[in-house]
C-alpha positions in Angstrom: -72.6 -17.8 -67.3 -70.6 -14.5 -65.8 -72.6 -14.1 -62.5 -72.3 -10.6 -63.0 -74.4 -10.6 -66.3 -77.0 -13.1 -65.3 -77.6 -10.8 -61.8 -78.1 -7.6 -64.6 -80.1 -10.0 -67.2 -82.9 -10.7 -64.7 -82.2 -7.0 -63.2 -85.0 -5.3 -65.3 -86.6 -6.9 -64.8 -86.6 -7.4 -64.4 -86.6 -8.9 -65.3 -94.9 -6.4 -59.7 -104.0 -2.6 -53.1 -106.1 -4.2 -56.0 -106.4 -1.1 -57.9 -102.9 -0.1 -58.1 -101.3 -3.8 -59.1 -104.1 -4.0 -61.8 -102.0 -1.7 -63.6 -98.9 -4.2 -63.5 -100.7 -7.5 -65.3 -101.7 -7.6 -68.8 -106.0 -8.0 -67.5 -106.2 -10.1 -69.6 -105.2 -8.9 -72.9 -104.6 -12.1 -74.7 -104.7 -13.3 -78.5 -107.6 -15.5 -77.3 -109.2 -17.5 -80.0 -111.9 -18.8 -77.7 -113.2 -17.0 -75.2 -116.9 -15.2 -74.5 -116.9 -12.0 -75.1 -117.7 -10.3 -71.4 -116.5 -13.4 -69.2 -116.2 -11.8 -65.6 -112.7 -13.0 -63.8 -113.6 -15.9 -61.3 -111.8 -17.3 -58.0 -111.0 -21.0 -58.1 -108.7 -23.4 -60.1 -104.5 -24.3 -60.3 -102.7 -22.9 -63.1 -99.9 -25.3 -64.4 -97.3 -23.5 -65.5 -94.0 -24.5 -68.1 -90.9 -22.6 -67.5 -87.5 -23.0 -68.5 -84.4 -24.4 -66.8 -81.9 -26.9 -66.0 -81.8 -29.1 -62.8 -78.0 -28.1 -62.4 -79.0 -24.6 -61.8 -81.3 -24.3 -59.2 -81.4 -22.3 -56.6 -83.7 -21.0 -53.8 -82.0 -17.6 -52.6 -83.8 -14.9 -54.1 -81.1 -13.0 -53.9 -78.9 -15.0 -55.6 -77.5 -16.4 -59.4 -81.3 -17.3 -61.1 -80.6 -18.7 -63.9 -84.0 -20.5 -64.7 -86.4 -18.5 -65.6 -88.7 -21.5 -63.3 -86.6 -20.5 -60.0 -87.5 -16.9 -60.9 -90.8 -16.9 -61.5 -91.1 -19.2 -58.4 -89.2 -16.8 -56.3 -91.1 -14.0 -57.8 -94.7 -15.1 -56.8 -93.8 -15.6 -53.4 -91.4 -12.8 -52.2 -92.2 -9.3 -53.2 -90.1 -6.7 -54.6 -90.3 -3.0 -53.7 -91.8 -1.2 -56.5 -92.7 -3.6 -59.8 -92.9 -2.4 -63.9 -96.3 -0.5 -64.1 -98.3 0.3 -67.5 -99.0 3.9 -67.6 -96.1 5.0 -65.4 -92.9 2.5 -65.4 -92.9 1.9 -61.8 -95.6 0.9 -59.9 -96.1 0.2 -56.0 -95.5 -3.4 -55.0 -94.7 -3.9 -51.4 -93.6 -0.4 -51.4 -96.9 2.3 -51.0 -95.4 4.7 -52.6 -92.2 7.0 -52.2 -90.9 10.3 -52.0 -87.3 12.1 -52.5 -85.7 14.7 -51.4 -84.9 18.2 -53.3 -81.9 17.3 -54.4 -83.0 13.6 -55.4 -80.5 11.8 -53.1 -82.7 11.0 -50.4 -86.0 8.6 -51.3 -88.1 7.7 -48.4 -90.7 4.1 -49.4 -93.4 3.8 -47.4 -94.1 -0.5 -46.9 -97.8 -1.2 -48.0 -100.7 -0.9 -45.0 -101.3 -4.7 -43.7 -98.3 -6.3 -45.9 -97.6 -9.6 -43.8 -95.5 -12.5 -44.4 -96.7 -16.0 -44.9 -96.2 -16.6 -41.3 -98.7 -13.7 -40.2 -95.6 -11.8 -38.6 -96.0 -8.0 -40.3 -93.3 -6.8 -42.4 -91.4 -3.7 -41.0 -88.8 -1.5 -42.4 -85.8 -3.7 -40.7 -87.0 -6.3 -42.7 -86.8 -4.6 -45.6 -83.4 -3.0 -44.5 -81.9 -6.0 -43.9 -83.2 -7.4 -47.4 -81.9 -4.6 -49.2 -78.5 -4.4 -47.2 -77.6 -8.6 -48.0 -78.8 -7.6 -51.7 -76.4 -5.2 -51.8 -73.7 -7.7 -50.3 -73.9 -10.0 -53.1 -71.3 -10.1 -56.1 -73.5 -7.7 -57.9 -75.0 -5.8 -55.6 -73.5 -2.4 -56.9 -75.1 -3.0 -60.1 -78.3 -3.9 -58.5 -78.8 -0.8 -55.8 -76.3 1.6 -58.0 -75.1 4.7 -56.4 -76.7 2.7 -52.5 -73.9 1.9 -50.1 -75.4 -0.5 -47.7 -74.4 2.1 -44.5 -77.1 4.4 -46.5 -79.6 1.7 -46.4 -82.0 2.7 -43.0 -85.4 2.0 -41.3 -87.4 5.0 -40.0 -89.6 3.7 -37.7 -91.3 0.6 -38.6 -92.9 1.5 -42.0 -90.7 3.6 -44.0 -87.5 2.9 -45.4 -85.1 5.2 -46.6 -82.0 5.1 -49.4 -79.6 7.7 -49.6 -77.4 7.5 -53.2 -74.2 8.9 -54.0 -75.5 11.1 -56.2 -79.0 12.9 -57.8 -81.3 10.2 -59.3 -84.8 10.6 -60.2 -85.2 6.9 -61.0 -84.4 5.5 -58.0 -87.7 3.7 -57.7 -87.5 2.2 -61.0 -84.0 0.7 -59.7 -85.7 -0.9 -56.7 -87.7 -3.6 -59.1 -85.0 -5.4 -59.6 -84.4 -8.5 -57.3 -85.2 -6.4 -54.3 -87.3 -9.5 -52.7 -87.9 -9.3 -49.1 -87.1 -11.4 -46.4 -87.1 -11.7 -42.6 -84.5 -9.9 -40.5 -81.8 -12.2 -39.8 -82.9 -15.0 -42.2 -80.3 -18.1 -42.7 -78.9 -19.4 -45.5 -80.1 -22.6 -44.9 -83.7 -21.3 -44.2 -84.1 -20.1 -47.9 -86.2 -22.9 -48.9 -88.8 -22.4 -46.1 -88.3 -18.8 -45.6 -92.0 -17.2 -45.6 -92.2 -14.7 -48.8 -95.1 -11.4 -48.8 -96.4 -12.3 -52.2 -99.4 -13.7 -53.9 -99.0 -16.5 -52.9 -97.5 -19.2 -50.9 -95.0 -22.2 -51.0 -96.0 -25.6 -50.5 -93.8 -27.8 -51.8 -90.7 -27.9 -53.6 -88.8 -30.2 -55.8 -86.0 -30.9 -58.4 -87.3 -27.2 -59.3 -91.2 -28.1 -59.6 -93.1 -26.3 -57.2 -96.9 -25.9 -56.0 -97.9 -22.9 -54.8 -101.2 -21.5 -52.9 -102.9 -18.2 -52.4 -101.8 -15.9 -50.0 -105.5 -15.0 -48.4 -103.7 -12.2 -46.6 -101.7 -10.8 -49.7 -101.9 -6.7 -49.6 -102.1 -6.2 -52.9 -105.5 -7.4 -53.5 -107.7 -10.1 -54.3 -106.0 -13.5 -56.0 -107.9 -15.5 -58.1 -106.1 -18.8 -58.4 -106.1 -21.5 -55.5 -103.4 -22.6 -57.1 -99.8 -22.2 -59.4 -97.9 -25.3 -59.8 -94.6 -24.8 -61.6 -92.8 -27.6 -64.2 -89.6 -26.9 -65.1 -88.0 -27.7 -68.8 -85.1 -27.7 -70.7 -86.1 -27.0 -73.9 -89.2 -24.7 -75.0 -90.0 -28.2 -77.5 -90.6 -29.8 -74.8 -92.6 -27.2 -73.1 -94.6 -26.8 -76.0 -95.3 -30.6 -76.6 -96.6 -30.8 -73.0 -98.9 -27.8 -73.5 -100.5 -29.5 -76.7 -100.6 -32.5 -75.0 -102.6 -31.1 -72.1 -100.1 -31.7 -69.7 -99.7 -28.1 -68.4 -101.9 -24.5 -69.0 -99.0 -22.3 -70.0 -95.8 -22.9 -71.5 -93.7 -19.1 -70.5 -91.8 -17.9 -73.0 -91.9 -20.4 -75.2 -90.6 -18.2 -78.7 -91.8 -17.2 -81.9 -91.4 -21.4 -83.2 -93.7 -22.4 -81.0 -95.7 -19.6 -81.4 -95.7 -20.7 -85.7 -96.5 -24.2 -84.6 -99.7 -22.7 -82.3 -100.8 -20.6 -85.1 -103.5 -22.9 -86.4 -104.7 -24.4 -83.2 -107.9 -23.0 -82.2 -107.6 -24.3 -78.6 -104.4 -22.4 -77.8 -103.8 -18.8 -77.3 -101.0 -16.9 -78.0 -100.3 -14.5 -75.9 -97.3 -11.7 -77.1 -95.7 -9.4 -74.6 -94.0 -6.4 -77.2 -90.6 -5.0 -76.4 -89.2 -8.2 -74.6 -86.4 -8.9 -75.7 -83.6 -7.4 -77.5 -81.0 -9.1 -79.4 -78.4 -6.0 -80.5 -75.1 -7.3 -81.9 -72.1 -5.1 -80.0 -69.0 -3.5 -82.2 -66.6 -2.5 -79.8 -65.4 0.8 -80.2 -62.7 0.9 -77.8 -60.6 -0.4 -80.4 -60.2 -2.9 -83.2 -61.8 -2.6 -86.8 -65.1 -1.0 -85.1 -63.7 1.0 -83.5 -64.1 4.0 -86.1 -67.6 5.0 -85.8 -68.0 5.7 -89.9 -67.4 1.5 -89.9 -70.0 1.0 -87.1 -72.3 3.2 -89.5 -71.7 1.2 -92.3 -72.9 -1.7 -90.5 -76.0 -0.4 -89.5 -76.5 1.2 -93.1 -76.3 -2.8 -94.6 -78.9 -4.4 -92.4 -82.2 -4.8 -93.6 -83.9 -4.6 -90.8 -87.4 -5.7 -91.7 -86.2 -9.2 -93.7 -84.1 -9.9 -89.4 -87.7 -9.3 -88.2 -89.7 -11.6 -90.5 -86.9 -14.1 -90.9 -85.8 -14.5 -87.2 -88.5 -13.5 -85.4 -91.6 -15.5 -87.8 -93.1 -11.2 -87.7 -93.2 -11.7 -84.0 -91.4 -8.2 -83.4 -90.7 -5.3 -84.6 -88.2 -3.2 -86.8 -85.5 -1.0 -84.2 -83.5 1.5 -84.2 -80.2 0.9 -82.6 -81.7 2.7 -79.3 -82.0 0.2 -76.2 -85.2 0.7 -74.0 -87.9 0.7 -76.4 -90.5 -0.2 -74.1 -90.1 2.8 -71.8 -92.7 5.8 -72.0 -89.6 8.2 -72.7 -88.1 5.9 -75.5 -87.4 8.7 -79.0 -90.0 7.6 -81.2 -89.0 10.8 -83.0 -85.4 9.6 -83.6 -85.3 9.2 -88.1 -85.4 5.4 -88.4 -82.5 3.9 -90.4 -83.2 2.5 -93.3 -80.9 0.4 -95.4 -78.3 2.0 -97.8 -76.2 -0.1 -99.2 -74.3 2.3 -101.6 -73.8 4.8 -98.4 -72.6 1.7 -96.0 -69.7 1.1 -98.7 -68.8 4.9 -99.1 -68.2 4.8 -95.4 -66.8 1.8 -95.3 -63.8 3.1 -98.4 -63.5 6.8 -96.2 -62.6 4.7 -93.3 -60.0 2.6 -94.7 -61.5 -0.4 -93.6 -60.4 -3.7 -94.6 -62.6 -5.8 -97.1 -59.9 -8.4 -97.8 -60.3 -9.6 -94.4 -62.8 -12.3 -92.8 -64.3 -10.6 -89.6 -65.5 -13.1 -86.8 -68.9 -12.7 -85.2 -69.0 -14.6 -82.0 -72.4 -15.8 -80.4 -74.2 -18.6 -78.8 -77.6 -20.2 -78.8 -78.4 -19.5 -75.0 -82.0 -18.3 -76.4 -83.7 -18.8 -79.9 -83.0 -17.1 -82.9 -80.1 -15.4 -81.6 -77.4 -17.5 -83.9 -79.7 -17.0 -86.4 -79.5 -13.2 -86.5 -75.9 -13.6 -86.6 -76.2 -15.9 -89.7 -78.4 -13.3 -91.4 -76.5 -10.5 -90.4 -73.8 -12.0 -91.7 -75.3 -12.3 -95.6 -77.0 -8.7 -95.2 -73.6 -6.8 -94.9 -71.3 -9.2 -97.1 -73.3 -7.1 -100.0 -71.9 -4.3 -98.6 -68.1 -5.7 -99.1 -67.6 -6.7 -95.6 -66.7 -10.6 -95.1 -67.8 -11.7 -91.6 -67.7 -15.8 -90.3 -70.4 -16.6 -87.4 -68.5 -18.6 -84.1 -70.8 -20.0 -82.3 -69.6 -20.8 -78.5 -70.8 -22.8 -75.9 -72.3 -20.5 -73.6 -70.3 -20.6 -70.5 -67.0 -20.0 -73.1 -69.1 -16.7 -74.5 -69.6 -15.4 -71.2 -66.3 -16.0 -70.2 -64.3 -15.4 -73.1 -66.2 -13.0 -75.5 -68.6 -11.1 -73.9 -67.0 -7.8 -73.1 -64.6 -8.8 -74.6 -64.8 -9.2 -77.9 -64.7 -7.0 -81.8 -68.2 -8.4 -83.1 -70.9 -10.2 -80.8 -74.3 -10.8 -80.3 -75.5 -10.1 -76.8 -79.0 -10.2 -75.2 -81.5 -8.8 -73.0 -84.6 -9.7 -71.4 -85.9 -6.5 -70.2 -86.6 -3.6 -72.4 -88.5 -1.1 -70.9 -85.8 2.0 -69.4 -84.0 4.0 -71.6 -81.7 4.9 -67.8 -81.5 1.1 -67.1 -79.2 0.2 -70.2 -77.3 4.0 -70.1 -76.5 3.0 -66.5 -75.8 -0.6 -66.9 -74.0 -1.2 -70.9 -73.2 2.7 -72.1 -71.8 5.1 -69.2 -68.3 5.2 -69.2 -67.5 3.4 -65.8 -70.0 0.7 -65.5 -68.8 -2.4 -65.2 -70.8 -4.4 -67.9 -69.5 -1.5 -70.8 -70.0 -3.9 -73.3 -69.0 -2.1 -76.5 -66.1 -0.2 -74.1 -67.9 2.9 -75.1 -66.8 6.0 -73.4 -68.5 9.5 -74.6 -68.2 12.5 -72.5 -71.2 13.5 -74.4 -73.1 10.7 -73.3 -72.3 10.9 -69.3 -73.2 13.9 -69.3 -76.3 13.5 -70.5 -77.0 10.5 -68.7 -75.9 12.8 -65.4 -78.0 15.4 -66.7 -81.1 13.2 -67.0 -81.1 11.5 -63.7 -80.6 14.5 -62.0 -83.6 16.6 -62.8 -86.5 16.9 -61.1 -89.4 18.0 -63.5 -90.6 15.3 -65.7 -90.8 17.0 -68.9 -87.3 18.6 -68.9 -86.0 15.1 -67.4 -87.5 13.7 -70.8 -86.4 16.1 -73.0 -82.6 15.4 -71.7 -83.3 11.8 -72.0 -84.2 12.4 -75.5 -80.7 13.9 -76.2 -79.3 10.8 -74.7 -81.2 8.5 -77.1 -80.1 10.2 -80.0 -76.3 10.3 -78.8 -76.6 6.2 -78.6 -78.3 6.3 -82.3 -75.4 8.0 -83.6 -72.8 6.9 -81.8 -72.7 3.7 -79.8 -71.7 0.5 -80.3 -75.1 -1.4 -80.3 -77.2 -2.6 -83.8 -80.5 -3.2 -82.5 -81.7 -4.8 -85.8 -85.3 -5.0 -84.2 -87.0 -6.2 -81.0 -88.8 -10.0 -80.4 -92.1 -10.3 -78.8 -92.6 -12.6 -75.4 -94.6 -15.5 -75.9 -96.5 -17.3 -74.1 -98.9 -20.0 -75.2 -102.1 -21.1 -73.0 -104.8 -23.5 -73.1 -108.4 -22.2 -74.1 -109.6 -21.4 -70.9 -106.4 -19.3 -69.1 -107.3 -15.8 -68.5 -105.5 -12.5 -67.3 -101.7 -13.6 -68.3 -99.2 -10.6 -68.0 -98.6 -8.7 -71.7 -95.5 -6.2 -69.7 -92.2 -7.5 -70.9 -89.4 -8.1 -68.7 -90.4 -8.6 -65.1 -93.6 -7.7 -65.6 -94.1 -11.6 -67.3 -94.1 -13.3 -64.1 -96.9 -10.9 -62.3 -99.4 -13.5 -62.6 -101.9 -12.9 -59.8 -104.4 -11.6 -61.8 -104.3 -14.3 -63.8 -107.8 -16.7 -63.9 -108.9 -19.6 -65.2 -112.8 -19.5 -67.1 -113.8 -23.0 -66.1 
């Protein structure tokens, strides 16, 4: 896969003191069919954990390409990240205290958390966290990653504060720094990744072929951790992961998809746990030119999808119906926006005032890098040929999609694993000059707006712009967000406090407990 797209896949991540990183796991909120009501959380046990990915792809730089989701959720439990997805506010402290900008929102100053230590005891000070910061923003993708952050404005002051200078105005700095800012030692070598002491929960001790065991941190600054234990299993295929979960061979298998979920739905000694808003599965139309490019055509196409029959075919009900707006998991997403509905006598009016050409066979490129996204395509694909339009799914081996089709391409489905900033996709796939453009959408209109937004101060007006910019994207993009899939995680009876926030926030898991 395009480095550049996997760094800004796991980006929202995502792709997380007691009280304040309560806020950033789900406590607990589970689908769970057996559990006492009133069970207090306890301290003991090891949670064995299923993720997904492939031996050829491993890595240990945190810093670096993660494409398992098993190397990320390893790297994630032991190396901090500044700031981390929060539940009443989007951004919540993580190794970072807290933060504060300047008037004109150039200038943020983080404060590192009181008693935040690495594994090694040694305490964690701001050129650390400066040099951290500075080799993240050396990578391939590090513009994408600290936007707007030359590395020259990246400084300590003193020993506990850190402070980023942008380019230009941006209130959402701090959500920006969840993304892969894990911290390591000052001066760190390459070849000391896999033994480099982290500042998180908890603690490597062993690693291998990508399975990993992992203790508590005793001296973690965020609080209190429950488990003695995580041990990680990696797998290729969420089957697998699934049979080994039924078969007792592991307590959670991580997002694990809506089949496995329809398998689980009858066993009382499994939970499922759903994490809304996770991922999004849009199909692009580019509108830089080609036959979508006239927006009356991209209309159309949005007018001949029946939105609610993608939801319960592809997604088994696990989701919900969208509207063509990314970011529906962020506080400020339009709820108000009119939701399309579909209008199939409207979609072919448009579709004869803009000349387009129903004699032709359009090709919709995609891939089965996660489930049910070639089978949106299908479905798509039937919806809209009773609208006149004649369109033939391609699926491509993934590394061929990336490489060939994505941003590239007329018709394609693309996806995303974190959903919870309206500004995170504006900045990354709709402002004019960003680099992963995917529909090649350029809108004065909408830079301005996205200008606009990030550069006010006061909250409420800052939402009332962004709500502007939402309703720009539902009229004019290139994105058909059909709907949005849940996360899903399935556990054994006993598993207790898994995350519900979707994108990063999935693999927060020291809250998590087990009742036995």
């Amino acid at each position: 896969m395009d480095i550049n797209r996997r760094q800004v896949l796991w980006a929202g991540g995502a792709m997380g003191a007691t009280a304040l990183l309560a806020a950033c796991s789900g406590g607990g909120d589970t689908s769970d069919k057996t559990a006492a009501a009133g069970a207090k959380p306890r301290k003991g046990g090891t949670l064995r954990v299923g993720a997904l990915g492939r031996a050829s792809a491993i890595t240990r730089d945190p810093h670096g390409t993660q494409a398992n989701e098993s190397d990320y959720l390893i790297i994630s439990l032991v190396h901090d990240t500044l700031t981390a997805p929060g539940t009443k506010m989007n951004t919540a402290p993580r190794l970072a205290s807290g933060w504060k900008a300047s008037d004109d929102l150039k200038t943020w100053r983080f404060t590192i958390a009181e008693g935040a230590k690495f594994h090694d005891g040694s305490p964690v000070t701001a050129d650390d966290v400066v040099w951290s910061l500075r080799r993240l923003r050396g990578t391939p993708s590090g513009a994408s990653r600290l936007p707007g952050i030359k590395a020259g404005n990246i400084k300590a002051e003193g020993t506990g504060t850190v402070v980023l200078v942008s380019d230009y105005a941006n209130a959402e700095l701090p959500l920006l720094t969840r993304l892969t800012t894990f911290v390591l030692k000052r001066d760190t070598k390459d070849k000391e990744l896999d033994k480099a002491p982290g500042t998180g929960p908890f603690k490597l001790e062993w690693f291998r072929s990508g399975n990993a065991r992992l203790v508590r941190n005793e001296d973690w600054h965020g609080g209190e951790v429950l488990l003695d234990a995580i041990e990680v299993k990696i797998f290729e295929s969420p089957q697998a992961m699934s049979n080994a979960l039924l078969a007792g061979q592991i307590d959670v298998a991580s997002n694990v998809g809506a089949v496995a979920a329809r398998t689980a739905e009858k066993r009382k000694d499994i939970q499922i746990v759903r994490r809304p808003d996770d991922m999004a599965m849009p199909i692009v139309m580019r509108t830089a030119g080609g036959p979508f490019a006239n927006p009356k055509v991209r209309e159309a196409l949005r007018l001949a999808v029946d939105r609610e029959a993608m939801v319960k075919q592809v997604l088994s009900g696990y989701g919900k119906v969208a509207n063509d707006i990314l970011g529906t998991g962020d506080p400020a997403f339009a709820k108000d926006v009119p939701l399309r509905t579909r209008d199939l006598a409207k979609a072919k009016s448009l579709l004869k005032e803009a000349g387009f050409d129903t004699s032709r066979t359009y090709k919709l490129m995609t891939t089965e890098d996660i489930s049910g996204l070639a089978e949106s395509a299908t479905l798509f694909a039937t919806q809209v040929r009773e609208a006149g339009v004649k369109v033939e799914v391609v699926k491509q081996e993934s590394a061929t999609f990336w490489d060939k089709t994505w941003l590239k391409g007329d018709l394609y489905t693309t996806y995303w694993g974190t959903n919870d900033s309206v500004v995170f996709f504006a900045s990354k796939t709709m402002v004019s000059d960003s680099a992963t453009n995917e529909a090649g959408w350029k809108s004065t209109e909408f830079d301005a707006a996205y200008h606009k937004a990030i550069g006010t101060k006061d909250a409420t007006e800052r939402a009332k712009v962004l709500r502007e910019l939402q309703q720009i994207e539902h009229d004019a993009s290139g994105y058909l967000l059909w709907g949005m899939a849940d996360g899903i995680d399935l556990a054994a009876a006993p598993v207790r406090g898994l995350p519900t926030l979707p994108g990063y926030g999935r693999v927060l898991l020291e809250r998590a407990w087990l009742a036995r």
